[in-house]
DSSP file (Angstrom, degrees, kcal/mol; ACC not computed):
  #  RESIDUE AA STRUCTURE BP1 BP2  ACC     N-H-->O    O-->H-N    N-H-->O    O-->H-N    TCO  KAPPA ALPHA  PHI   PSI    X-CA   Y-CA   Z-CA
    1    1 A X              0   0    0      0, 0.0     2,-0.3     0, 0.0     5,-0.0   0.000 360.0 360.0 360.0 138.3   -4.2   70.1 -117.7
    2    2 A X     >  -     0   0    0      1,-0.1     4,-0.7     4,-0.0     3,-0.2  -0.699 360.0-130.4 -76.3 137.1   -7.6   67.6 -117.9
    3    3 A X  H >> S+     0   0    0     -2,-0.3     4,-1.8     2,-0.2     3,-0.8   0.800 109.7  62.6   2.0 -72.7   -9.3   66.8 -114.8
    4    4 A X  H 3> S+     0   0    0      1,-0.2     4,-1.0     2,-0.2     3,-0.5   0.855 100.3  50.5 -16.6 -77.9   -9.2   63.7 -115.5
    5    5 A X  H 3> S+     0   0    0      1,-0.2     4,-1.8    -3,-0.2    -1,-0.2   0.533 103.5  56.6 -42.6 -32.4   -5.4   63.7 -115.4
    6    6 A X  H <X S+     0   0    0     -3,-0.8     4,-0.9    -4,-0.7    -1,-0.2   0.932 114.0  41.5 -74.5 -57.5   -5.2   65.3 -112.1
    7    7 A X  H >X S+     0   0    0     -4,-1.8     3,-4.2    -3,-0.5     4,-0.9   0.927 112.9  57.8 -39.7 -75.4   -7.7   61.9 -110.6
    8    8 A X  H >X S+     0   0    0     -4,-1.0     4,-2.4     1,-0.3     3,-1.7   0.729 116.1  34.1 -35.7 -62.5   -5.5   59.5 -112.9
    9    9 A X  H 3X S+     0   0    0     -4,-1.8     4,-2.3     1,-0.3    -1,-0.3   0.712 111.8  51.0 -88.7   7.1   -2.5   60.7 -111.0
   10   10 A X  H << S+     0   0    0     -3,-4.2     4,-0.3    -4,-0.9    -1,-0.3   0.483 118.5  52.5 -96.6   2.5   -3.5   61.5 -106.9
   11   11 A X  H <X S+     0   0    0     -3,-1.7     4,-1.4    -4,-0.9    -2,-0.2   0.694 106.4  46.1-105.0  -2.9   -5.0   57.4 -107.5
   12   12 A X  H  X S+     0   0    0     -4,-2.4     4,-2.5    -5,-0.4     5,-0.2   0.937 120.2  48.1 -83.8 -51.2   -1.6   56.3 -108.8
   13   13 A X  H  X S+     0   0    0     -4,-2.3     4,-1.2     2,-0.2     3,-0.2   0.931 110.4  44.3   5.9 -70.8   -0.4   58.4 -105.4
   14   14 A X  H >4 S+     0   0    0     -4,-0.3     3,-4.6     1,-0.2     5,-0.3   0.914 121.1  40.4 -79.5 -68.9   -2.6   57.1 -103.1
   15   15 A X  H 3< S+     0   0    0     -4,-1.4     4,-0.5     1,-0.3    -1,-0.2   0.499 115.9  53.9 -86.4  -8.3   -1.9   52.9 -104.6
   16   16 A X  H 3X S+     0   0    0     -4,-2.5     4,-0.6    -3,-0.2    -1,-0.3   0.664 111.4  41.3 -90.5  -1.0    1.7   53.8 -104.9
   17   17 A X  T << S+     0   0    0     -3,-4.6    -2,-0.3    -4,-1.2    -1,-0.1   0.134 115.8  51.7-114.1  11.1    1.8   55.0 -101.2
   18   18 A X  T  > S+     0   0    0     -4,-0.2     4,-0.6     3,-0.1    -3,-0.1   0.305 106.2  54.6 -95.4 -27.2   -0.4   52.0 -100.3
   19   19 A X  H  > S+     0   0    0     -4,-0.5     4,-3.2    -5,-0.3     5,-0.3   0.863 109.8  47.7 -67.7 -54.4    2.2   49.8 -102.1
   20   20 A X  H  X S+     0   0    0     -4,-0.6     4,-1.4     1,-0.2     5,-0.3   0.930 105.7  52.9 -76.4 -31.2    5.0   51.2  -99.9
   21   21 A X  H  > S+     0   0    0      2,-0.2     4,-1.5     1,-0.1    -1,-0.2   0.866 109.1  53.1 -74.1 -20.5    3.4   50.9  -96.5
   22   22 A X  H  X S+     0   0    0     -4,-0.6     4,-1.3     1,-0.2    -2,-0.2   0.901 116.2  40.7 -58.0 -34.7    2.6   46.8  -97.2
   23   23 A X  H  X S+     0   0    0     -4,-3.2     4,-3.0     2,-0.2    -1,-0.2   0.868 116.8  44.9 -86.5 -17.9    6.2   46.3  -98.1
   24   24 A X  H  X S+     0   0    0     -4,-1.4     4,-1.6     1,-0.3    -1,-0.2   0.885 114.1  50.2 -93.9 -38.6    7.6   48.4  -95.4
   25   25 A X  H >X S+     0   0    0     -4,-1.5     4,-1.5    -5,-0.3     3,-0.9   0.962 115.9  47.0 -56.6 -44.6    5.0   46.7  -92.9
   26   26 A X  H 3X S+     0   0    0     -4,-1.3     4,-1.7     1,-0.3    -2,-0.2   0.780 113.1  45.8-103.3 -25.4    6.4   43.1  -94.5
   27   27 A X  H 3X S+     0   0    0     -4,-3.0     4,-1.5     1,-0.2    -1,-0.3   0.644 108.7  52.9 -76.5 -12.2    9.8   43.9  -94.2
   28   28 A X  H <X S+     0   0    0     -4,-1.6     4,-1.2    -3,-0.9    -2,-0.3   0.812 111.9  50.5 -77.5 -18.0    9.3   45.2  -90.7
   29   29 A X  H  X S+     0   0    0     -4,-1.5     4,-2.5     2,-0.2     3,-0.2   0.873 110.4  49.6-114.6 -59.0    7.6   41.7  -90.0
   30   30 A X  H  X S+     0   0    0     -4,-1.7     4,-1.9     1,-0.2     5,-0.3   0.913 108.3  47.0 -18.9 -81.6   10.5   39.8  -91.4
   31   31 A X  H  < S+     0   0    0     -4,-1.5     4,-0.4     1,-0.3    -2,-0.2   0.557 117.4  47.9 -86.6  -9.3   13.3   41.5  -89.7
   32   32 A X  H >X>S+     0   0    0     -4,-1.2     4,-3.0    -3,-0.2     3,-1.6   0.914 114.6  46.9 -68.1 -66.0   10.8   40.9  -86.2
   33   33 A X  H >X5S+     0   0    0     -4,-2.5     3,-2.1     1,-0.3     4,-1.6   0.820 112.5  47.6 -14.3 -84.4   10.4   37.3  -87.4
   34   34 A X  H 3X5S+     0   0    0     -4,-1.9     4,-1.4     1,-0.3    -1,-0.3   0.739 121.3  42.7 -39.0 -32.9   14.7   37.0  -88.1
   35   35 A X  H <>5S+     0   0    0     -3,-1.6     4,-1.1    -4,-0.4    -1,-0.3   0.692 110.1  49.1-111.4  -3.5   15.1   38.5  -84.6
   36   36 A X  H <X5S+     0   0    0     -4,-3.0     4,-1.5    -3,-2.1    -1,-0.2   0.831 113.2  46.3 -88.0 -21.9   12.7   36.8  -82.9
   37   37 A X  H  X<S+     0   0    0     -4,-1.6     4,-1.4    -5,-0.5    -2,-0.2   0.952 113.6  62.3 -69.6 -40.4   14.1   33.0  -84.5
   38   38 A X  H >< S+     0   0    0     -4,-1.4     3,-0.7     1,-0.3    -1,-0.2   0.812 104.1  37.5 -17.9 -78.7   17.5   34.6  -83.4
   39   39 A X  H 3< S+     0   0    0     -4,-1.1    -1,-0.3     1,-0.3    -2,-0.1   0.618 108.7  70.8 -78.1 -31.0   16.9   35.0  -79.8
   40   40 A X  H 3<        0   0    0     -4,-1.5    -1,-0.3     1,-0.3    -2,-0.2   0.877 360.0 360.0 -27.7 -46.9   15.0   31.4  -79.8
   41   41 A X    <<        0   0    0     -4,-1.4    -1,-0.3    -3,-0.7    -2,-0.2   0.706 360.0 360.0 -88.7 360.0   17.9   29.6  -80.3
């Protein structure tokens, strides 16, 4: 195995586990949103 390869894949790692906490943050933020219009009305 290259060196190289090893970087390539712990930075597709780290941006695919930076990818999943934005969406998981932006769907938590929604479903606050949705419950917060809810309770408005």
């Amino acid at each position: 195995m290259d060196p190289k390869f090893h970087k390539l894949m712990y930075l597709i790692a780290f941006l695919a586990l930076l990818i999943a906490i934005l969406t998981i943050y932006e769907v938590l933020n929604a479903i606050n949103l949705f419950f917060t219009e809810r309770i408005k009305i």
